[in-house]
CHARMM-style PDB file with segment names, atoms N, HN, CA, C and O in Angstrom:
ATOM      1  N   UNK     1      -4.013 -15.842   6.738  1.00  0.00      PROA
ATOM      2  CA  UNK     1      -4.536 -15.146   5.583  1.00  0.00      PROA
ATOM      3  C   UNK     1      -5.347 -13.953   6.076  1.00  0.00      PROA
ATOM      4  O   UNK     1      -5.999 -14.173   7.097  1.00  0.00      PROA
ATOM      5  N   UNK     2      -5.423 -12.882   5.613  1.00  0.00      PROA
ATOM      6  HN  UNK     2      -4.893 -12.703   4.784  1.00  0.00      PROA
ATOM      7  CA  UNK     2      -6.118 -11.538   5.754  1.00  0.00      PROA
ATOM      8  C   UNK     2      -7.296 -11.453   4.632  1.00  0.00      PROA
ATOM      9  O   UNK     2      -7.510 -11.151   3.458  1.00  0.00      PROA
ATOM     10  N   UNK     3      -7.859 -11.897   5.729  1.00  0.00      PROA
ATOM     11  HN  UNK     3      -7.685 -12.143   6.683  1.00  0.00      PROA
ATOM     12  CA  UNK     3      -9.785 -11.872   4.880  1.00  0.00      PROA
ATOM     13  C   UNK     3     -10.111 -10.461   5.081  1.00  0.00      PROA
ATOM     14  O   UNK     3      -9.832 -10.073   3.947  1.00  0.00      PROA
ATOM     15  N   UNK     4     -10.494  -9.418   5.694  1.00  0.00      PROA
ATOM     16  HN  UNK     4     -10.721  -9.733   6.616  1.00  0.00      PROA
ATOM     17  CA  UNK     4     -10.630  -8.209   5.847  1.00  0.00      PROA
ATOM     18  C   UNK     4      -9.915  -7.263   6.755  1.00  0.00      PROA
ATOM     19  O   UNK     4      -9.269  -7.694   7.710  1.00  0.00      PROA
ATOM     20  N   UNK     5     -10.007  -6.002   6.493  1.00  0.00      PROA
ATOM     21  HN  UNK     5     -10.531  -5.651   5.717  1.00  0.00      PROA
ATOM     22  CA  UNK     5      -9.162  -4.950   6.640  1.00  0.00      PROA
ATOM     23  C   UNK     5     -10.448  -3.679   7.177  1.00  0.00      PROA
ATOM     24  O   UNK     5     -11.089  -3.138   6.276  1.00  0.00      PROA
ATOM     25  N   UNK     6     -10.627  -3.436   8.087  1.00  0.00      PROA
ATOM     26  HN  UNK     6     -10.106  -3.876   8.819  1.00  0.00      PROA
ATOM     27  CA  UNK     6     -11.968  -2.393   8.642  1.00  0.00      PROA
ATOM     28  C   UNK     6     -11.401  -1.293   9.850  1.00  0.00      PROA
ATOM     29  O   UNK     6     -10.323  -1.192  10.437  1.00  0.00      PROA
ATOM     30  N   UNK     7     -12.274  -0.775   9.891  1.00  0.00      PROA
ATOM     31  HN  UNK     7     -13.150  -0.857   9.415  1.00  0.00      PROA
ATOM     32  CA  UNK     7     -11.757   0.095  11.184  1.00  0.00      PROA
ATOM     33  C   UNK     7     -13.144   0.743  11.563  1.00  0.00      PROA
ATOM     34  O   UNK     7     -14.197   0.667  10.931  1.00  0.00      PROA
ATOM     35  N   UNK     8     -12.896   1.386  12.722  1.00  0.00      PROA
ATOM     36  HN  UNK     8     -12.040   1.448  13.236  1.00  0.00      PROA
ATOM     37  CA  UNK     8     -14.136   2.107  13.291  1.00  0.00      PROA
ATOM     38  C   UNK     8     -14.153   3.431  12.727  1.00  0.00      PROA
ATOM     39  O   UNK     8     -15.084   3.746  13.468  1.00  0.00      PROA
ATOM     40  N   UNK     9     -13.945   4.494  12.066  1.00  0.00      PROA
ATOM     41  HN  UNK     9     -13.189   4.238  11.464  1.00  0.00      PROA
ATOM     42  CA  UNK     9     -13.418   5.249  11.797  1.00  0.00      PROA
ATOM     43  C   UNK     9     -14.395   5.156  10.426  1.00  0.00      PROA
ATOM     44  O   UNK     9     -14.269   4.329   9.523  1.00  0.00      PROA
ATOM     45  N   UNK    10     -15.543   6.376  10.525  1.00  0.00      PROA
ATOM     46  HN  UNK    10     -15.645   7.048  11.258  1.00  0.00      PROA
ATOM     47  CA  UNK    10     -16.750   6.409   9.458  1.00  0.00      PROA
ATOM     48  C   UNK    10     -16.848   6.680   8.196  1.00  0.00      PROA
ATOM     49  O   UNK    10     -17.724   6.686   7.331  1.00  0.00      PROA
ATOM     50  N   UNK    11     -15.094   7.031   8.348  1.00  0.00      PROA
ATOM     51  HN  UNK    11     -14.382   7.026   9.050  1.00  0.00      PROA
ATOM     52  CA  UNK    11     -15.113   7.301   7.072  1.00  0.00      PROA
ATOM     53  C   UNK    11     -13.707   6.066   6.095  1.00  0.00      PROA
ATOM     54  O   UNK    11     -13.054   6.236   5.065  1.00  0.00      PROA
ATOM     55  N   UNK    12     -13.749   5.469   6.616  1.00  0.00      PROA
ATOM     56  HN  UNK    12     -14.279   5.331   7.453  1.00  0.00      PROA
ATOM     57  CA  UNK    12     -12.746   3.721   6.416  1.00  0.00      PROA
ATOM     58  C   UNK    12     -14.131   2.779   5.544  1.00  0.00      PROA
ATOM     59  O   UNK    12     -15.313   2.527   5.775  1.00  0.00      PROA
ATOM     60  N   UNK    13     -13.266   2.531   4.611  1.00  0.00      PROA
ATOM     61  HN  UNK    13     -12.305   2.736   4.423  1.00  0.00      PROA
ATOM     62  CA  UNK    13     -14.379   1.575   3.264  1.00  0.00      PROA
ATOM     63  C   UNK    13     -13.741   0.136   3.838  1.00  0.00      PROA
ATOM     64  O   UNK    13     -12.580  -0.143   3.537  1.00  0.00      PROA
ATOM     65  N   UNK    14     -14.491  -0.720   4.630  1.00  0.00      PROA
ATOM     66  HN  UNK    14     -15.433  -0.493   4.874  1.00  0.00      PROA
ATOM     67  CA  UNK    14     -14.204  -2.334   4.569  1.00  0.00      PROA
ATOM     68  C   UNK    14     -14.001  -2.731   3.609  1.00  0.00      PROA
ATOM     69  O   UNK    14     -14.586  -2.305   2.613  1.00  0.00      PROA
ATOM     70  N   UNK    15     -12.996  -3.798   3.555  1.00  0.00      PROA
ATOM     71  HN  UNK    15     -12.521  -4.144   4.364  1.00  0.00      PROA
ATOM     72  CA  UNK    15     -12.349  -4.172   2.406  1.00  0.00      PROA
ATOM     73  C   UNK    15     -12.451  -5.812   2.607  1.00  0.00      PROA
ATOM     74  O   UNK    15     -11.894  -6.177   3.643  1.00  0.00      PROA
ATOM     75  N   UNK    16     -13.116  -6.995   1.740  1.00  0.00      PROA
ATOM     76  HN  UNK    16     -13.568  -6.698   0.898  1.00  0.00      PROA
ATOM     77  CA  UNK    16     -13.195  -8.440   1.738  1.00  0.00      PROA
ATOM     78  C   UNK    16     -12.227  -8.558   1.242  1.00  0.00      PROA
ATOM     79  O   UNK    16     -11.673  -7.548   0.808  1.00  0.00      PROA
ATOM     80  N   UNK    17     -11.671  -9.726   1.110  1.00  0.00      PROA
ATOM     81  HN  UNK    17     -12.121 -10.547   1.463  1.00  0.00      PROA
ATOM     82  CA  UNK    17     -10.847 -10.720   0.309  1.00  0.00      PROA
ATOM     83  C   UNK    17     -11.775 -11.825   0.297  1.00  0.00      PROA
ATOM     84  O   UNK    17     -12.508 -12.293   1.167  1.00  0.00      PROA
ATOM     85  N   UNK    18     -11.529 -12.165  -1.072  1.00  0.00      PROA
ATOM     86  HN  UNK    18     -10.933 -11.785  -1.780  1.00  0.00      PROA
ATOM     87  CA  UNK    18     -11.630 -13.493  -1.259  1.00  0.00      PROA
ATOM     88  C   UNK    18     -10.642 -14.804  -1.487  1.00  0.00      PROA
ATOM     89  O   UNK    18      -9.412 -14.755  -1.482  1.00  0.00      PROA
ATOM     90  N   UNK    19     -11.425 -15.945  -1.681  1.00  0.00      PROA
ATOM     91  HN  UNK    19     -12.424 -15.984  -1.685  1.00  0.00      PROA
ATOM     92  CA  UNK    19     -10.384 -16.625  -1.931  1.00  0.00      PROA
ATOM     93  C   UNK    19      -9.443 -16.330  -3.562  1.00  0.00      PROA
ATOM     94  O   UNK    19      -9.919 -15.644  -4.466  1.00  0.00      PROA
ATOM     95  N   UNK    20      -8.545 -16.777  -3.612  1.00  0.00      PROA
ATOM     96  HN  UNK    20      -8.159 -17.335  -2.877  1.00  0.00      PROA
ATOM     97  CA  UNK    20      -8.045 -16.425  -5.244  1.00  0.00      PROA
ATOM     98  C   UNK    20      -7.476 -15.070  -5.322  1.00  0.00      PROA
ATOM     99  O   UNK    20      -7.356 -14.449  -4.266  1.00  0.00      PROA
ATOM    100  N   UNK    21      -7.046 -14.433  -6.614  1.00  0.00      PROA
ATOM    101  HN  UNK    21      -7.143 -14.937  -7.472  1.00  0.00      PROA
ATOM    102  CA  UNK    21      -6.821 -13.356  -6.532  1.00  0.00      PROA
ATOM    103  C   UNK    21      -7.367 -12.061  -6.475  1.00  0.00      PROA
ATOM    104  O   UNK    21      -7.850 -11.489  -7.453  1.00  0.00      PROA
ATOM    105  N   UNK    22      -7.298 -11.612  -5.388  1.00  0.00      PROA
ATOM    106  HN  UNK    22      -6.905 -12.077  -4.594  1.00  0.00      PROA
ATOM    107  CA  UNK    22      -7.406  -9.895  -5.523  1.00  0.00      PROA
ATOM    108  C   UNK    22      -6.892  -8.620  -5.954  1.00  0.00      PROA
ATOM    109  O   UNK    22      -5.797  -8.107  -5.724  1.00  0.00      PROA
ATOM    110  N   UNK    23      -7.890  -8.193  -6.631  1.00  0.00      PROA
ATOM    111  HN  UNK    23      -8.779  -8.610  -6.818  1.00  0.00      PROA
ATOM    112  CA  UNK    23      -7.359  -6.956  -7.078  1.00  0.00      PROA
ATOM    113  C   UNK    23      -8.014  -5.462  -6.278  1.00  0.00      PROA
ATOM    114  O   UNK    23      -9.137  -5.082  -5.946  1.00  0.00      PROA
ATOM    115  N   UNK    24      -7.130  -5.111  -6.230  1.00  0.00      PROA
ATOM    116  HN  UNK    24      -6.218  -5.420  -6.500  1.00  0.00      PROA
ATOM    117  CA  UNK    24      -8.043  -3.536  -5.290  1.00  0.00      PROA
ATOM    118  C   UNK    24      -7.558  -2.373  -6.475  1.00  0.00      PROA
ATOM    119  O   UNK    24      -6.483  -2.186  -7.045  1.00  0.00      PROA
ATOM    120  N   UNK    25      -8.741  -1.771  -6.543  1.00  0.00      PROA
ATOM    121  HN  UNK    25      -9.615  -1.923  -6.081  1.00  0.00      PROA
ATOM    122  CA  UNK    25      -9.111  -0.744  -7.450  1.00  0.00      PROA
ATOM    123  C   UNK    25      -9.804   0.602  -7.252  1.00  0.00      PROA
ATOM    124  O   UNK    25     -10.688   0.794  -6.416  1.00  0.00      PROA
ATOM    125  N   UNK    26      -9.390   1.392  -7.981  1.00  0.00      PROA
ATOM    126  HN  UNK    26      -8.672   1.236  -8.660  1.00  0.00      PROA
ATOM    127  CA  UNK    26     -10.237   2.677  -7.228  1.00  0.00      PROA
ATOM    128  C   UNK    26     -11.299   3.158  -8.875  1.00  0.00      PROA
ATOM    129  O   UNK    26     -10.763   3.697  -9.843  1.00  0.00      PROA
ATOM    130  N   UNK    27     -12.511   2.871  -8.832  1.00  0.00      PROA
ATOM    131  HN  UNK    27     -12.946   2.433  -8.046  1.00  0.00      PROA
ATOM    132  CA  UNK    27     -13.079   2.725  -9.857  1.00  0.00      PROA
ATOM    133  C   UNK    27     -14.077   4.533  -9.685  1.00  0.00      PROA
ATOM    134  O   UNK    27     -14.479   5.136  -8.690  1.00  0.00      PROA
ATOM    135  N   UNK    28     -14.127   4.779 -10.833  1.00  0.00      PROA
ATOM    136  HN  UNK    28     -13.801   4.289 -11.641  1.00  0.00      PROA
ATOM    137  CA  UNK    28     -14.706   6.132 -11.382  1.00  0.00      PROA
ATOM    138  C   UNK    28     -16.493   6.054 -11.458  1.00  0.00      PROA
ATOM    139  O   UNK    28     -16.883   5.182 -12.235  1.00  0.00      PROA
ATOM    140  N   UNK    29     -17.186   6.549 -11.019  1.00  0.00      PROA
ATOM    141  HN  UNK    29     -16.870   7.257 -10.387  1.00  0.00      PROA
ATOM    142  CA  UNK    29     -18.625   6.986 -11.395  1.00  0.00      PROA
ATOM    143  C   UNK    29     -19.196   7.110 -12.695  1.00  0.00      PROA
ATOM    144  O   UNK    29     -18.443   7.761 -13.419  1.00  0.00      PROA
ATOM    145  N   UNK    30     -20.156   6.767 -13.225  1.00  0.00      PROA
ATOM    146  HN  UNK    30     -20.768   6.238 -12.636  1.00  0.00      PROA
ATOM    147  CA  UNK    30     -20.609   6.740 -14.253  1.00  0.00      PROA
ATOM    148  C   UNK    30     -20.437   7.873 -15.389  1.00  0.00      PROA
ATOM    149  O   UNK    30     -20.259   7.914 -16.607  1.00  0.00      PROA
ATOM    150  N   UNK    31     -20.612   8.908 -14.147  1.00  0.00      PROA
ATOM    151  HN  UNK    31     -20.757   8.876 -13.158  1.00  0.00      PROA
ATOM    152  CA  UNK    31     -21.119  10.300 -14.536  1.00  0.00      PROA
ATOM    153  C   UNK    31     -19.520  11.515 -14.368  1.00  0.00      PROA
ATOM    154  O   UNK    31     -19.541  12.743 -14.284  1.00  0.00      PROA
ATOM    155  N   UNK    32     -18.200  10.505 -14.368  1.00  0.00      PROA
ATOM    156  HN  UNK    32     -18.183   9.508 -14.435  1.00  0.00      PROA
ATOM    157  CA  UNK    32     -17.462  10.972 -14.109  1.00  0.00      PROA
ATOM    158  C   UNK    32     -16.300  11.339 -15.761  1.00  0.00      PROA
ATOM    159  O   UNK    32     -15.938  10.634 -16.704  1.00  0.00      PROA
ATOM    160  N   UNK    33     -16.073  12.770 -15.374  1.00  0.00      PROA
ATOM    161  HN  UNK    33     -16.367  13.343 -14.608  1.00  0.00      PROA
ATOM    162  CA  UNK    33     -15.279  13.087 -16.775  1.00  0.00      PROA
ATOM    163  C   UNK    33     -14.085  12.462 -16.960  1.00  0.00      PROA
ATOM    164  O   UNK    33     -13.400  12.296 -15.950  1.00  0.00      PROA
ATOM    165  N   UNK    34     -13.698  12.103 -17.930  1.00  0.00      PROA
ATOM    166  HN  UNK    34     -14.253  12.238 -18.750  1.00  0.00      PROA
ATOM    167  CA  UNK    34     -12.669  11.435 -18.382  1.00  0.00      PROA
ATOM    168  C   UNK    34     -11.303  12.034 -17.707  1.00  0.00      PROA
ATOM    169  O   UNK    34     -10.295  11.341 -17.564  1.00  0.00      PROA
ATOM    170  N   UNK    35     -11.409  13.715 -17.218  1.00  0.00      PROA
ATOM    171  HN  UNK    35     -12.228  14.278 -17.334  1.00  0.00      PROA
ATOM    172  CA  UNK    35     -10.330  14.188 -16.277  1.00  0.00      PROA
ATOM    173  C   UNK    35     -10.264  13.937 -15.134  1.00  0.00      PROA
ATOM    174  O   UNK    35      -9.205  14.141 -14.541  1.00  0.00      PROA
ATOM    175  N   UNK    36     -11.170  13.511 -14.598  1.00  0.00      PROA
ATOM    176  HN  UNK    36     -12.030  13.345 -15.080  1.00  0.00      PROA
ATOM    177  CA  UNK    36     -11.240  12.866 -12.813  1.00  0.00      PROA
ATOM    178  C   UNK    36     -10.324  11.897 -12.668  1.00  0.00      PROA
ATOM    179  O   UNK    36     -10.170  10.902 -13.377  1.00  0.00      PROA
ATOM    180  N   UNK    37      -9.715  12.232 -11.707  1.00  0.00      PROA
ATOM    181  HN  UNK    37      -9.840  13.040 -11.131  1.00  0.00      PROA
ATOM    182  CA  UNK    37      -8.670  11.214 -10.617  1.00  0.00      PROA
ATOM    183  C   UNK    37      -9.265  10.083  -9.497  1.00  0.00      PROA
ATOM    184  O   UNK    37     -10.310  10.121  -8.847  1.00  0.00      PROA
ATOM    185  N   UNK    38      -8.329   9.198  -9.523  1.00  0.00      PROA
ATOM    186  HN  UNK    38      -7.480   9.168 -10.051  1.00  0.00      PROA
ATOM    187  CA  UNK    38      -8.791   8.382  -8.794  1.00  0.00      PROA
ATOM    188  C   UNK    38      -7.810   8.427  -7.726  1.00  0.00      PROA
ATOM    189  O   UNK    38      -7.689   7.393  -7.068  1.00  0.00      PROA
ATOM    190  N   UNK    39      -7.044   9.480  -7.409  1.00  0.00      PROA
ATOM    191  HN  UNK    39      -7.143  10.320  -7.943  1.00  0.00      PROA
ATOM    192  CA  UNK    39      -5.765   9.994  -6.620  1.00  0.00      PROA
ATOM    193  C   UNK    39      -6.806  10.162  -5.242  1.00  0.00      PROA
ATOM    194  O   UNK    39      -7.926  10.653  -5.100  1.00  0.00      PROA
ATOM    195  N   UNK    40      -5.580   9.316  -4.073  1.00  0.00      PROA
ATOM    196  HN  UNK    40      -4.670   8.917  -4.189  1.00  0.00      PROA
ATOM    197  CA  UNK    40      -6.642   9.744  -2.900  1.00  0.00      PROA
ATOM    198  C   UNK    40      -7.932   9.137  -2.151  1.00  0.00      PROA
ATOM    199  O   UNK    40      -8.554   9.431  -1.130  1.00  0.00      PROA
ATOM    200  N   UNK    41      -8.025   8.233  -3.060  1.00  0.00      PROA
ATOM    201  HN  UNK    41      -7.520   7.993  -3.890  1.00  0.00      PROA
ATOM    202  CA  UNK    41      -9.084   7.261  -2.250  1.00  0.00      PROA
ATOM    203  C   UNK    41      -8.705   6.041  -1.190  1.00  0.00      PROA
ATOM    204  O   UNK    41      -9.531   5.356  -0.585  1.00  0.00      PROA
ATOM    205  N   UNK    42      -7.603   5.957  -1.129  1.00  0.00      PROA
ATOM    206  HN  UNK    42      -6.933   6.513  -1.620  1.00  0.00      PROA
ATOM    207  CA  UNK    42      -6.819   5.192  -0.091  1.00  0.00      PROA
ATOM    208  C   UNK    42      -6.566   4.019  -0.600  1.00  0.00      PROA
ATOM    209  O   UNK    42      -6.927   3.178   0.223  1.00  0.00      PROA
ATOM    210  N   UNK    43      -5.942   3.313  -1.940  1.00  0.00      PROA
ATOM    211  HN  UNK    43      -5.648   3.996  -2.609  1.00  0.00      PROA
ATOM    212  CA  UNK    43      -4.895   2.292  -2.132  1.00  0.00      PROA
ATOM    213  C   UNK    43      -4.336   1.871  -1.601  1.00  0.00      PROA
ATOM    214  O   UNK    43      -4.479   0.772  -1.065  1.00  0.00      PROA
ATOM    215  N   UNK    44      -2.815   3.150  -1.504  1.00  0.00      PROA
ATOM    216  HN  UNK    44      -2.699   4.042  -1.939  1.00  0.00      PROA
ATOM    217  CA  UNK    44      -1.818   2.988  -0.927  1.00  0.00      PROA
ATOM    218  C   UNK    44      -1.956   3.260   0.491  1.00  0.00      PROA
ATOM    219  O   UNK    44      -0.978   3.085   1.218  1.00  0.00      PROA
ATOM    220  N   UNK    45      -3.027   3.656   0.952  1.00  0.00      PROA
ATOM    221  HN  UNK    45      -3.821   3.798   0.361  1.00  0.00      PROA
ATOM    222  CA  UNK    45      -3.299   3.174   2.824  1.00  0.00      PROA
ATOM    223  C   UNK    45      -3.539   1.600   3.047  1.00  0.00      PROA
ATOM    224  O   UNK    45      -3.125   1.000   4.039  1.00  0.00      PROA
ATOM    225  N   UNK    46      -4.312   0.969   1.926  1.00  0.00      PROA
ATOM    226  HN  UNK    46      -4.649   1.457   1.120  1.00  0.00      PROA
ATOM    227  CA  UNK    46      -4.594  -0.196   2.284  1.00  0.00      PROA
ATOM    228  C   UNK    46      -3.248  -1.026   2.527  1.00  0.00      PROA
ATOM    229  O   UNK    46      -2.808  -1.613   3.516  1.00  0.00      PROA
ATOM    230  N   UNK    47      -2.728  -0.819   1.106  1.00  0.00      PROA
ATOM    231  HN  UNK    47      -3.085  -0.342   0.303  1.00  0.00      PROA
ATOM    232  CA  UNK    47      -1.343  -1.326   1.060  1.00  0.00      PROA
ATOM    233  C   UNK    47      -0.412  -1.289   2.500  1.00  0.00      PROA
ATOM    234  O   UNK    47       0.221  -2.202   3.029  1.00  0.00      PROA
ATOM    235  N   UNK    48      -0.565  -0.041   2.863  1.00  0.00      PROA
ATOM    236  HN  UNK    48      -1.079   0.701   2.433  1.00  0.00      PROA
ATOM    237  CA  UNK    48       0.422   0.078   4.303  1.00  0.00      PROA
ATOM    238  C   UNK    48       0.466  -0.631   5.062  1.00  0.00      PROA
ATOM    239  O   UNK    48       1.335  -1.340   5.569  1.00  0.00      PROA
ATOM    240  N   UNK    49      -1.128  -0.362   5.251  1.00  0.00      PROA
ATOM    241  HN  UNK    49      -1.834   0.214   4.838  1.00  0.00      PROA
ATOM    242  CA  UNK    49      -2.284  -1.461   6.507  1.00  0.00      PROA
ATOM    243  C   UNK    49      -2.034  -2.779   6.692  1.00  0.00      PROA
ATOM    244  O   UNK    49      -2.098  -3.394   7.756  1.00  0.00      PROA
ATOM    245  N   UNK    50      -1.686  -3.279   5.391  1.00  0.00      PROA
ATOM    246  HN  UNK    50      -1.634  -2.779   4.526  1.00  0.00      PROA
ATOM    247  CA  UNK    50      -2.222  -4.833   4.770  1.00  0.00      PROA
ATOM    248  C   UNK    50      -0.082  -5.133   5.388  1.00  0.00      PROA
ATOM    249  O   UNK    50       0.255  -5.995   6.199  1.00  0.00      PROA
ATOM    250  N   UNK    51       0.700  -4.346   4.830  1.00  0.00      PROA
ATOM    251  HN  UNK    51       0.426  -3.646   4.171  1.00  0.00      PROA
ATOM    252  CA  UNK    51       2.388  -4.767   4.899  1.00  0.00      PROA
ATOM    253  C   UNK    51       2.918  -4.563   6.948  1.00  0.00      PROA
ATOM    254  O   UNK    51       3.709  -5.214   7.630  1.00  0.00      PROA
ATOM    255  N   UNK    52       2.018  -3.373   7.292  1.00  0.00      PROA
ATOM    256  HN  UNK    52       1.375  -2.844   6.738  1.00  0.00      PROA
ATOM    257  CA  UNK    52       2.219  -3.293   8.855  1.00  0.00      PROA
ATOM    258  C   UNK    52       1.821  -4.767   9.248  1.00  0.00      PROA
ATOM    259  O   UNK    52       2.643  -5.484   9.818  1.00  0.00      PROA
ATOM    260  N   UNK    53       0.397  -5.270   8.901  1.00  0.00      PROA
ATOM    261  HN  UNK    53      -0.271  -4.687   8.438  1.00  0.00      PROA
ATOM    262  CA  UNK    53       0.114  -6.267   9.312  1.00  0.00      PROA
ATOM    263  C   UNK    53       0.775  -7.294   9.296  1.00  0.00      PROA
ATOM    264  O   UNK    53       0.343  -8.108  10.112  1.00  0.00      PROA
ATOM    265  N   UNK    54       1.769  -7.689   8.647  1.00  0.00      PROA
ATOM    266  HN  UNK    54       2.120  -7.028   7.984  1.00  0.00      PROA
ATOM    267  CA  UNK    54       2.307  -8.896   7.804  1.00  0.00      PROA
ATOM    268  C   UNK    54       3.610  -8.245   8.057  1.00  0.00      PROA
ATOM    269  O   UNK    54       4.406  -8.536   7.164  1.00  0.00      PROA
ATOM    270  N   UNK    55       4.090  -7.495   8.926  1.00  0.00      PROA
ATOM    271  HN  UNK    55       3.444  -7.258   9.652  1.00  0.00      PROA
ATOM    272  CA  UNK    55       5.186  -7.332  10.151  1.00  0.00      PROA
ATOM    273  C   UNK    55       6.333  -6.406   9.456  1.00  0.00      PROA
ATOM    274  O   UNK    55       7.507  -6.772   9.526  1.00  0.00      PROA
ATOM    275  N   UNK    56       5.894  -4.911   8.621  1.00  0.00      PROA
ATOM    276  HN  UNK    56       4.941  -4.613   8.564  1.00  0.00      PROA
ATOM    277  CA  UNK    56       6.767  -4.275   8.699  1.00  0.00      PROA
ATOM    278  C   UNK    56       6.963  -3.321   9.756  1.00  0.00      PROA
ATOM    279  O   UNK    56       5.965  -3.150  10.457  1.00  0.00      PROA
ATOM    280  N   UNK    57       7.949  -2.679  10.046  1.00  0.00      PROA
ATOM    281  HN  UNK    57       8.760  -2.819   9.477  1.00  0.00      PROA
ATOM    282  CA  UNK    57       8.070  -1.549  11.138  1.00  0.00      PROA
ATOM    283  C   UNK    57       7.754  -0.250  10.226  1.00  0.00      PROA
ATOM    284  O   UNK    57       8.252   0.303   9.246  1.00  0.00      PROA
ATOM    285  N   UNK    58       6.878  -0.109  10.913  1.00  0.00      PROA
ATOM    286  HN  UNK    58       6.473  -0.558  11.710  1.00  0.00      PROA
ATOM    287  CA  UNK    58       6.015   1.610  10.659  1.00  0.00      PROA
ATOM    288  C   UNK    58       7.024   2.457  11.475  1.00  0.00      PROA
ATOM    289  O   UNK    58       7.473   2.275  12.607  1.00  0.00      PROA
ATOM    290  N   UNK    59       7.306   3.695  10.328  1.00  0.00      PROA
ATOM    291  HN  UNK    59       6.942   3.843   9.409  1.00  0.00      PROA
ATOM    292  CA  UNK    59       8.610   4.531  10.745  1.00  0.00      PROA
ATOM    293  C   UNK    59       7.404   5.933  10.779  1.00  0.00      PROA
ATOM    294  O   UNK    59       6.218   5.746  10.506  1.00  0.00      PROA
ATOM    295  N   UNK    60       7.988   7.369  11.175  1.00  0.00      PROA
ATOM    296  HN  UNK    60       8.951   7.521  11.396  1.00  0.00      PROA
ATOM    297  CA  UNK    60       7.150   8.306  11.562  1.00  0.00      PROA
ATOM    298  C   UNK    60       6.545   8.921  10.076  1.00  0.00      PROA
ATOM    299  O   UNK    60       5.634   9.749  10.099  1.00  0.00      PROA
ATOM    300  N   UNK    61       7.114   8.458   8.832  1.00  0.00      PROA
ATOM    301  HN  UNK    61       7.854   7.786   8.814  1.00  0.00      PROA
ATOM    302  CA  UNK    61       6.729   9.276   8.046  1.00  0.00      PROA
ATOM    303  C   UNK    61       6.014   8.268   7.232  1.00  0.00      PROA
ATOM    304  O   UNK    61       5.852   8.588   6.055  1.00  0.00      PROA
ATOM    305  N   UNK    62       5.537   7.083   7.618  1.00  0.00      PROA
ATOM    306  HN  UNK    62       5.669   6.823   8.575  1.00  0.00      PROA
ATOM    307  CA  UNK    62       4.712   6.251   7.051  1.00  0.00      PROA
ATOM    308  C   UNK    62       3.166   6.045   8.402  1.00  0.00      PROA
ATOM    309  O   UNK    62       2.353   5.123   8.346  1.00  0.00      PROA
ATOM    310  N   UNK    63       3.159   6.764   9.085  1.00  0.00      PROA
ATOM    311  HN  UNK    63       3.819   7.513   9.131  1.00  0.00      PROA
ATOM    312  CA  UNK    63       2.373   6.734  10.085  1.00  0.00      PROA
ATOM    313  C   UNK    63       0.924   7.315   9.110  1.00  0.00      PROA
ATOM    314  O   UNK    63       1.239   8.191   8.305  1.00  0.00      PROA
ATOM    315  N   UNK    64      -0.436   6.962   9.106  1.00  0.00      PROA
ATOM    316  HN  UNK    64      -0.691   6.251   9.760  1.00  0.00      PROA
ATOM    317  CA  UNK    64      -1.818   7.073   8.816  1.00  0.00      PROA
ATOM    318  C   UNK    64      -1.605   8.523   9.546  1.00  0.00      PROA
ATOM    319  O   UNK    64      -0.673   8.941  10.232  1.00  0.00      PROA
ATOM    320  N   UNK    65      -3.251   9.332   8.987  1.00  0.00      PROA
ATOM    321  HN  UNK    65      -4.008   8.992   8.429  1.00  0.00      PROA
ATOM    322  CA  UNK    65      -3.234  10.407   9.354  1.00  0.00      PROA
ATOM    323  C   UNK    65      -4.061  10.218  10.697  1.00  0.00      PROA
ATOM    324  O   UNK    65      -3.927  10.975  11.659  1.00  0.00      PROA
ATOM    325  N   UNK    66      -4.994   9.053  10.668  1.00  0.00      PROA
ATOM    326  HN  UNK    66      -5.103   8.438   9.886  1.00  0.00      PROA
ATOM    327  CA  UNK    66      -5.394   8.707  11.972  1.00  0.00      PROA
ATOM    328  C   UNK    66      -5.194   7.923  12.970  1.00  0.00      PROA
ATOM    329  O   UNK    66      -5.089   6.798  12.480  1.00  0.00      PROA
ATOM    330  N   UNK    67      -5.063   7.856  14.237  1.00  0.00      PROA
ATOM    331  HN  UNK    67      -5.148   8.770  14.634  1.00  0.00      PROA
ATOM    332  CA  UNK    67      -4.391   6.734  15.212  1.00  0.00      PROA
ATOM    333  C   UNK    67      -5.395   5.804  15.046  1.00  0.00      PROA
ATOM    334  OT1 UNK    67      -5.333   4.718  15.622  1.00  0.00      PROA
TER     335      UNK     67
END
């Protein structure tokens, strides 16, 4: 089971799991206009992270922008 997902890299948000289901979300600021995106905060990196781990083959155009 994949309890967390981290890196050294200062600008990487640690990510828990718990037991049960998880949901990962990219949630908006209080003070944020109803036009703000939540595009870009790294989902679909986690996602990558989380499927490399759990044994897909990473091809060159699914490669992170950082090693």
């Amino acid at each position: 089971m994949i309890i967390r997902v981290w890196s050294d890299l200062p600008t990487f948000k640690e990510v828990t799991f718990q037991d049960g289901f998880n949901v990962v979300l990219a949630d908006t600021a209080e003070d944020s206009k109803e036009t703000e995106s939540t595009n870009g905060l790294g989902k679909t990196t986690l996602i990558r992270i989380i499927h490399f781990c759990l044994g897909m083959e990473i091809g060159r155009d699914k490669v992170t922008q950082s090693p």
